[in-house]
N, C-alpha and C positions, 0 to 999 in steps of 0.2 A: 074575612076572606084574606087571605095572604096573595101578599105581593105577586108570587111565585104563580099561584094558582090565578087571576087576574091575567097574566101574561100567558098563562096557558089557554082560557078561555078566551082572548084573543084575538090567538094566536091561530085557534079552530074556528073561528067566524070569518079573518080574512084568509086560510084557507078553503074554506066551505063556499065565503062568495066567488073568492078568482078560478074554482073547481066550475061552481054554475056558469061562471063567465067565458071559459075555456070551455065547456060543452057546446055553449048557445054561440061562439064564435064558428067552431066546428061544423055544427049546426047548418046554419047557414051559408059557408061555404060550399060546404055539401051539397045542401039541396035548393040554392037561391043563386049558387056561384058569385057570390060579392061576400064581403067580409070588410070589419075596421081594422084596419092596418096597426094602430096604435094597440088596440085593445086585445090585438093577438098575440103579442109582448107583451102585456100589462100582465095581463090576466095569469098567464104560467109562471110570472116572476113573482107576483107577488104570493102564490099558491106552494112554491120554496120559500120562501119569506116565512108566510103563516107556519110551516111545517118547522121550522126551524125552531120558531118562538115555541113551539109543543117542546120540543124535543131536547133544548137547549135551555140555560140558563141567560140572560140577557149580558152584552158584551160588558156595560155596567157591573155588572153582578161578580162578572169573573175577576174584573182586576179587582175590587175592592173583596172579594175574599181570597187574592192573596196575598192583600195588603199593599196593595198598591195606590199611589197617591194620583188620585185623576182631575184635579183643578186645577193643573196648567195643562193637560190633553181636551186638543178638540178635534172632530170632524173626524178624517181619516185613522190619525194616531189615537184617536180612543178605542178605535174598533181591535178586539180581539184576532188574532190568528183565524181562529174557526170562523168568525164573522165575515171576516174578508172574504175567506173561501163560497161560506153562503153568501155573499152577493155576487161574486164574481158567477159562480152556479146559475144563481138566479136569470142574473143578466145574461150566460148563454142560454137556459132555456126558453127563457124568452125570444132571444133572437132566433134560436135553431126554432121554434114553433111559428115565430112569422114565416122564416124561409119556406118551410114545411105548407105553410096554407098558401104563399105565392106561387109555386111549386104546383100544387095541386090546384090553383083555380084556373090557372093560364092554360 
């Protein structure tokens, strides 16, 4: 199994659980009016996250195919362009989905 493929499969398990997680927060908002606070963020960031690892190559993956040298990058500066963005993404859907069940339960 390649690398590639590995990171694909996942990539669709932690979007498949934070999809469940994101239902079942919903869910219960809905129809019990309470919900976790935390897990209503979690849950849709990580669900761009998972989508992303499908879709994308890993930020890894990019500089070293274009030859680039990553054993003095860490943390922030190793992350690609497009990765930033996916997290930056992530973390507003995250927050715009808490806002969204606050919003709606009050």
């Amino acid at each position: 199994m390649t690398p590639r493929l590995k990171q694909r499969l996942g990539g669709c398990f932690i979007a498949l659980v934070a999809a469940w997680g994101t239902v079942y927060v919903w869910h219960e908002a809905l129809h019990e009016s309470l919900f976790f606070e935390e897990a209503s963020g979690i849950f849709p960031a990580f669900f761009v996250l998972g989508l992303a690892l499908i879709l994308f190559p890993g930020y890894k993956e990019e500089r070293t195919a274009r030859g680039e040298d990553i054993s003095g990058m860490q943390s922030w500066k190793l992350l690609t362009l497009r990765w930033r963005v996916v997290l930056v993404v992530a973390l507003a859907v995250g927050i715009g989905n808490s806002i969204l069940l606050k919003l709606r339960v009050e």
